[in-house]
C-alpha positions in Angstrom: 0.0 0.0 0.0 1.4 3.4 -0.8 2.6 5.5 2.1 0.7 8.2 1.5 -2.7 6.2 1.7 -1.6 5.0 5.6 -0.3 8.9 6.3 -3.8 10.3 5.1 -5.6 7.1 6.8 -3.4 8.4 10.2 -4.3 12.1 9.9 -8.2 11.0 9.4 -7.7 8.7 12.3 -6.3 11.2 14.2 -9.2 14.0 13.4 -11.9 11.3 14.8 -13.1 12.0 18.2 -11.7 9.1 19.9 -8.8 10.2 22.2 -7.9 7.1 24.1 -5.9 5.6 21.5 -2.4 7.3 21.3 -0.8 8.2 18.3 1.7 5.8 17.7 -0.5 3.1 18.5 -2.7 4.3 15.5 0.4 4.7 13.6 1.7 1.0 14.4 -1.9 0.1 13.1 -1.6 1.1 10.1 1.7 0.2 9.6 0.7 -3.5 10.1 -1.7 -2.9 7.1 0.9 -2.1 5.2 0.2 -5.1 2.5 -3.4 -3.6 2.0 -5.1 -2.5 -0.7 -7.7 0.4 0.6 -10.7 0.6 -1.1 -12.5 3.7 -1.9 -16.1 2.9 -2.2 -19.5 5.7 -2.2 -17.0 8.0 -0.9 -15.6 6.0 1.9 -12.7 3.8 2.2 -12.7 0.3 3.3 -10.1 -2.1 4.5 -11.9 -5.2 3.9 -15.8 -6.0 3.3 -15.4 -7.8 7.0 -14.2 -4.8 8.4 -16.9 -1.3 8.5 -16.2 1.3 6.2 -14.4 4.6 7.4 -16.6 6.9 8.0 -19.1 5.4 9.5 -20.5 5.4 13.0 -20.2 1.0 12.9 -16.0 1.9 12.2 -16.2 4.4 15.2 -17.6 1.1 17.6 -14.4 -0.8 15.7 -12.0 1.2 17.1 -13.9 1.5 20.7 -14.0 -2.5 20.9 -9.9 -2.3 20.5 -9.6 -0.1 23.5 -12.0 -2.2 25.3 -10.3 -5.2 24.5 -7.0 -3.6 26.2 -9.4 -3.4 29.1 -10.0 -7.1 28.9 -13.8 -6.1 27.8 -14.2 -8.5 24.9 -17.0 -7.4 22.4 -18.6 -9.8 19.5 -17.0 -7.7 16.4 -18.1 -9.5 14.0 -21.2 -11.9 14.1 -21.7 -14.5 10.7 -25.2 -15.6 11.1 -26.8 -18.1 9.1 -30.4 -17.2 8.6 -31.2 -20.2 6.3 -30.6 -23.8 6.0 -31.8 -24.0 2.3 -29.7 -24.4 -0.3 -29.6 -26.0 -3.9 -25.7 -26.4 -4.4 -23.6 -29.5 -3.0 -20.0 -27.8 -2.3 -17.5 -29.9 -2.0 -16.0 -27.3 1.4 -19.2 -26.7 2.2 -18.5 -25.6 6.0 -22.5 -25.3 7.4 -23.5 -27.8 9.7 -26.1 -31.0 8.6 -29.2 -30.0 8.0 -31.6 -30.6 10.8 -35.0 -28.6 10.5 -36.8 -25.4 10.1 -35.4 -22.3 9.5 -35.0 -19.9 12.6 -38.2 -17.6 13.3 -37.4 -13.9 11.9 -38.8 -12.3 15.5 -35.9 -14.6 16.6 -33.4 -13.5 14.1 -34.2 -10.0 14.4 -33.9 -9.9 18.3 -30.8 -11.6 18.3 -29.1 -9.1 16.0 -30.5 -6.0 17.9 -29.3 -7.6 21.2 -25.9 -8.0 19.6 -25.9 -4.3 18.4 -26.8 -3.5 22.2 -23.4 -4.9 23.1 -21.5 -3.7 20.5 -21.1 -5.6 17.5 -20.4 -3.5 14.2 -20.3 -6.0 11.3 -22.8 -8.4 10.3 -22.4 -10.9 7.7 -25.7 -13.3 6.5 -24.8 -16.7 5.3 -26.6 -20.1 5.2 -27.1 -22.2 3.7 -27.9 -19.9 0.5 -30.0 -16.5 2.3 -31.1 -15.3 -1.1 -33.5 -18.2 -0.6 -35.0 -16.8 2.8 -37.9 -15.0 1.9 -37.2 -12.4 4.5 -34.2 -11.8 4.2 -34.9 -8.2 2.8 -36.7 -7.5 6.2 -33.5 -8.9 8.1 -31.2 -6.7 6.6 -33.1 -3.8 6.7 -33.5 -4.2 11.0 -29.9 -4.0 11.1 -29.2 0.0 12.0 -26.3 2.1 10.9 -24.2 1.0 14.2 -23.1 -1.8 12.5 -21.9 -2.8 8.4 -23.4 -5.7 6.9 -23.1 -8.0 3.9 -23.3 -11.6 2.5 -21.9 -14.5 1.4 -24.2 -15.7 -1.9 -23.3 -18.1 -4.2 -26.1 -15.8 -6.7 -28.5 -18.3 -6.5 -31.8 -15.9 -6.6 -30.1 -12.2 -6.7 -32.1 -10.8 -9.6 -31.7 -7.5 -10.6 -34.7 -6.5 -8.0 -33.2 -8.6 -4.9 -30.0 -6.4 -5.4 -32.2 -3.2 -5.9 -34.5 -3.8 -2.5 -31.1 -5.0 -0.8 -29.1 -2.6 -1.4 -32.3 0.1 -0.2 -32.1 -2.6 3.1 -29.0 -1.3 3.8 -26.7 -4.1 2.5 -23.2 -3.3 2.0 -21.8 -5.9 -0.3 -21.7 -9.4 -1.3 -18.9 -11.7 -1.5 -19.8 -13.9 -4.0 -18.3 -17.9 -4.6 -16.5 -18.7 -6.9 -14.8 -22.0 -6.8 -12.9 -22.1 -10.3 -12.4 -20.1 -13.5 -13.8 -22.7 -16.1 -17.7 -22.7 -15.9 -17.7 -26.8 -16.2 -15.3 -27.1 -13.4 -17.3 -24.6 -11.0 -20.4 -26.2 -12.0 -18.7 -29.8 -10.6 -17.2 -28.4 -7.5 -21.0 -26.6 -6.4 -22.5 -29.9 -7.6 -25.1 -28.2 -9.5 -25.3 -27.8 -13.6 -25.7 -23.4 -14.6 -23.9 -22.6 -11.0 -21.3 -20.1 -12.7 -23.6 -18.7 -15.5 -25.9 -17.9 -12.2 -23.0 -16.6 -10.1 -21.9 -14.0 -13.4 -25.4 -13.1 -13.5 -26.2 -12.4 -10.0 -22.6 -10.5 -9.9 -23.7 -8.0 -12.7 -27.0 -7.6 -10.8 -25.0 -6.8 -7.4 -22.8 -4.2 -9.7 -25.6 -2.8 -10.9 -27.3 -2.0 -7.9 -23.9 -0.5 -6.8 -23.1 -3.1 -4.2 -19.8 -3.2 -3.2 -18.5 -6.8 -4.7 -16.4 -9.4 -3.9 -15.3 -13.3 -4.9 -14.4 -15.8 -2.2 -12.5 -18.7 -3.4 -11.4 -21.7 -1.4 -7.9 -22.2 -2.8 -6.3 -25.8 -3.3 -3.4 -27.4 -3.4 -3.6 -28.3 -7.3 -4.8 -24.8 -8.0 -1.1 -23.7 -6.3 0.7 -25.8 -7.7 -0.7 -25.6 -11.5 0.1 -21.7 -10.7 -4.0 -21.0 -11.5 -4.3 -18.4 -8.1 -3.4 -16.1 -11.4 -6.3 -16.9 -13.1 -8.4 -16.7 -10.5 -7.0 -13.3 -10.2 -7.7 -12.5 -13.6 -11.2 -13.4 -14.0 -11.7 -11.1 -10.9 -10.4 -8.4 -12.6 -12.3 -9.1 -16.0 -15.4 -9.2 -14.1 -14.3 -5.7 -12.2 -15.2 -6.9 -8.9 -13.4 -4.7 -5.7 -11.8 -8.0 -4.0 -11.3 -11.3 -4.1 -10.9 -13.1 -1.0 -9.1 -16.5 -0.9 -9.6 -19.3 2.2 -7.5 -22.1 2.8 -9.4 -25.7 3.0 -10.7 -26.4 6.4 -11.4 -29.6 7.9 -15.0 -29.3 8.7 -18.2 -29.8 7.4 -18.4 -31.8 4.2 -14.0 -32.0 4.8 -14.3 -33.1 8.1 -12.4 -36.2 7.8 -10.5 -35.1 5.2 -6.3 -34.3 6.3 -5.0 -33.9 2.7 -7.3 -31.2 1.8 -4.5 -28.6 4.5 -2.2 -26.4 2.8 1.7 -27.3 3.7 3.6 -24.6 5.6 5.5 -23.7 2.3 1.8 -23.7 0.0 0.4 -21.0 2.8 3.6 -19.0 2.7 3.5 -19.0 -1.3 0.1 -17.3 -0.9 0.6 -15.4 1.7 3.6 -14.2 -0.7 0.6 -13.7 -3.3 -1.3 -11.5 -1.0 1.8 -9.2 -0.5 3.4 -8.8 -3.9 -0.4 -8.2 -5.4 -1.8 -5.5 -3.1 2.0 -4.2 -2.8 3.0 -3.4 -6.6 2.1 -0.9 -8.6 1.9 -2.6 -11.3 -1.2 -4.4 -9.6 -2.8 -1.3 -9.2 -5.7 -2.1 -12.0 -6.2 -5.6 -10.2 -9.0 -6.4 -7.3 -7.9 -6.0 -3.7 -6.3 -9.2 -2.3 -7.6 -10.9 0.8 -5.6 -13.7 1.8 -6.8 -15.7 4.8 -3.5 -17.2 6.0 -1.9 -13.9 5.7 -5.1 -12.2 7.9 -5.0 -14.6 10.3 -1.1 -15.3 11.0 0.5 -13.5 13.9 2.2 -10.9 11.9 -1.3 -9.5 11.5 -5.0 -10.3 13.2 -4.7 -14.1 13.9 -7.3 -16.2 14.8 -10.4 -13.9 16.4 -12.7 -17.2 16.6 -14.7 -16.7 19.9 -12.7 -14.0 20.6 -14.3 -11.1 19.1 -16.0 -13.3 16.2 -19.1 -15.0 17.1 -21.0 -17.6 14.4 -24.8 -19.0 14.7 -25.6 -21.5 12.5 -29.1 -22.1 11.5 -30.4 -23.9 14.1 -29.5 -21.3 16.2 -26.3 -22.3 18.2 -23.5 -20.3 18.6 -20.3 -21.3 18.1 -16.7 -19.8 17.6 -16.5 -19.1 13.8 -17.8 -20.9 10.9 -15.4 -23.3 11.1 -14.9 -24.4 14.4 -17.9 -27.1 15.1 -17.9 -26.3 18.7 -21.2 -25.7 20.5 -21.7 -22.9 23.6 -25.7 -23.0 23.3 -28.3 -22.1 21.6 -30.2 -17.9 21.3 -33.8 -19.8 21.3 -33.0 -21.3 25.1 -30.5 -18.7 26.6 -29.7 -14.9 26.7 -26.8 -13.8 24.5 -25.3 -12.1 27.2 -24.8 -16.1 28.7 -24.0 -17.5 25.7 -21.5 -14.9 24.5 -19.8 -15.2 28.2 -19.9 -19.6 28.2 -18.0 -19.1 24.8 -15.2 -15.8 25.6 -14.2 -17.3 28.6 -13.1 -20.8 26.7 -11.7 -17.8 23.8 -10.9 -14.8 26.1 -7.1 -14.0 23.5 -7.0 -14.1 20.2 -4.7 -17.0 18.8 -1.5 -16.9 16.4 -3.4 -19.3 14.0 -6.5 -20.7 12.9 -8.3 -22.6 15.6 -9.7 -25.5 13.8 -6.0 -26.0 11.7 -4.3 -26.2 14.8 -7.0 -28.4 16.6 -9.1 -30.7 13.8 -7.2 -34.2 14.9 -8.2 -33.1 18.5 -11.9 -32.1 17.6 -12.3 -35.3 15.7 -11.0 -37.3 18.4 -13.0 -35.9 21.2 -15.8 -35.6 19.0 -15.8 -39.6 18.0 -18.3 -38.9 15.3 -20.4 -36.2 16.5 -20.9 -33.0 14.6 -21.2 -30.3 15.7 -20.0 -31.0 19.1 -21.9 -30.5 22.4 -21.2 -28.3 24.7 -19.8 -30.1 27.2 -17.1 -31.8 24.6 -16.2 -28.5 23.0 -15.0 -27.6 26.8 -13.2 -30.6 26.7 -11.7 -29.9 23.6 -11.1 -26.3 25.0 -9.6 -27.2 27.9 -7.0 -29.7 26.0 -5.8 -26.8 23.7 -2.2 -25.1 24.5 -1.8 -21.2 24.8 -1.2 -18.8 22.2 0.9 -16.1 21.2 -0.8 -12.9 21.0 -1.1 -11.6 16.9 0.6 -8.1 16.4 -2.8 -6.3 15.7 -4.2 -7.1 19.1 -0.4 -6.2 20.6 -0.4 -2.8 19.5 -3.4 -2.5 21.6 -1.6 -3.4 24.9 -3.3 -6.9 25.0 -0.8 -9.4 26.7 
């Protein structure tokens, strides 16, 4: 990133009328963002569609839940809700837990996301299951108030040129679309469902139009690093003009549960977290979408792992657990308060970690677990409780977190 994007991000930083944080510490802050790509978009910037956009009052609570934190007042930053089992696709690293029943009442969905505003939370993202197929969904969106960003993770399925529209007058931010490889036959395989890029590419151009900020998540594999085709995945997100693409590592949970070989190697993370760098870095990149890298995010250099920490997920049926990846149970928001549930879960995840949770920890999940999925409560403890200490990530050091 160009230094003088993070000097005018420091003096606007600096106007804002938070005091408490000193200076340097804001200075250091941007400095650790120094392989970002800001985004300008309607006239404000944004680091990231997961983080709020500057100005904004939701950025204002982002910056207020980092001087909590150095407090030890941990706030749910970020809360990925899943308002919908439904779905027509069969991913292939399809994360969600099995489908057991009805979809979560929207008095229930609603209350839940005020209650998290009440204590702070500033960016929402709606998953599923696919939401586009909730009926409601244009209600849910539109009861979440300006204290907090939010977007969605679509596959496209059902965003028609009017969904965007009524969205996007909901107060929707963005939508990161999937996108699981550049040939239309092979995307089609990997969703399990014939027409799934020709709908994604229409859905996209519908989300454009409605001037939706818009991103592509890709879930990047060992044979796509080492046939070298990260650059055209790249290269269709340019064509298509989207703002970012975001790139996950496999993950072994949901339909890759039992699945080891899926994990990047120590030297296939590194060569994208290279990626991430030399992209968002050069100039020469400059015509090129925003890079998002999740090894690189969530590596100690930078974030790390926020997974209960300050990231909260409910899945359908309503349980909250760490992140969507981590199949660990703390309760459920249609038989306890938040406040308890969000306290059972931050005091198992009261730091953030060095690295991903579930990367660290599948062997021992699987082996407590012994074939259930999600876990219960009282095995995710267990599994908790067997899990060594972390080093604290550089972001959350900065802070004055020890």
């Amino acid at each position: 990133m160009e230094p003088f994007i993070l000097i005018n991000l420091l003096k606007m930083l600096r106007n804002k009328q938070i005091k408490k944080i000193p200076k340097k510490t804001l200075f250091d802050l941007t400095t650790i963002f120094k392989y970002e790509k800001f985004i300008k978009f309607e006239n404000k910037i944004l680091i990231s569609i997961h983080a709020p956009p500057y100005p904004s009052k939701a950025f204002d609570r982002f910056l207020e839940a980092g001087i909590k934190a150095k407090e030890e007042i941990n706030i749910p930053v970020i809360v990925n809700f899943a308002v919908t089992h439904q779905c027509r696709y069969h991913c292939w690293h399809c994360s969600a837990s099995p489908k057991k029943g009805k979809d979560l009442p929207l008095k229930t969905i609603v209350d839940t996301i005020q209650k998290f505003q009440e204590i702070g939370t500033c960016t929402f993202s709606i998953t599923g299951g696919e939401p586009l197929l909730r009926e409601d969904l244009v209600e849910i969106i539109a009861r979440i108030d300006d204290r907090s960003s939010v977007f969605m993770f679509t596959s496209g399925d059902g965003l028609t040129e009017e969904k965007a529209k009524e969205l996007k007058d909901a107060g929707l931010l963005g939508v990161m679309m999937s996108l699981d490889h550049y040939k239309p036959e092979i995307h089609d395989n990997l969703r399990g469902y014939k027409g799934a890029y020709d709908i994604l590419i229409k859905g996209l151009k519908n989300a454009q139009n409605a001037n939706l900020y818009v991103g592509l998540s890709c879930v990047i594999t060992k044979d796509i690093l080492k046939n070298n085709e990260v650059w055209k995945m790249l290269e269709i997100a340019k064509n298509l003009s989207v703002q970012e693409i975001m790139m996950f590592e496999p993950t072994p949970v949901g339909e890759l549960f039992n699945t080891d070989n899926c994990v990047l190697s120590i030297d296939e993370r590194k060569q994208l977290i290279e990626f991430h760098k030399q992209i968002n870095k050069n100039r020469k990149y400059k015509k090129y979408p925003k890079v998002s890298v999740f090894p690189y995010f969530e590596s100690k250099e930078v974030i790390g792992c926020t997974a209960g920490y300050n990231l909260v997920y409910i899945d359908a049926d309503g349980n909250i657990q760490p992140c969507d990846f981590t199949p660990l149970i703390f309760g459920n928001i249609q038989e306890e308060p938040i406040e308890n549930l969000w306290q059972k879960m931050n005091c198992m995840f009261s730091k953030p970690r060095d690295f991903c949770f579930m990367l660290e920890n599948h062997k021992l999940v699987r082996q407590i677990g012994n074939g259930e999925y999600p876990l219960s409560y009282e095995k995710s403890l267990e599994v908790c409780k067997k899990c060594p200490p972390s080093e604290i990530p550089m972001f959350y050091k900065k802070f004055g977190i020890k």
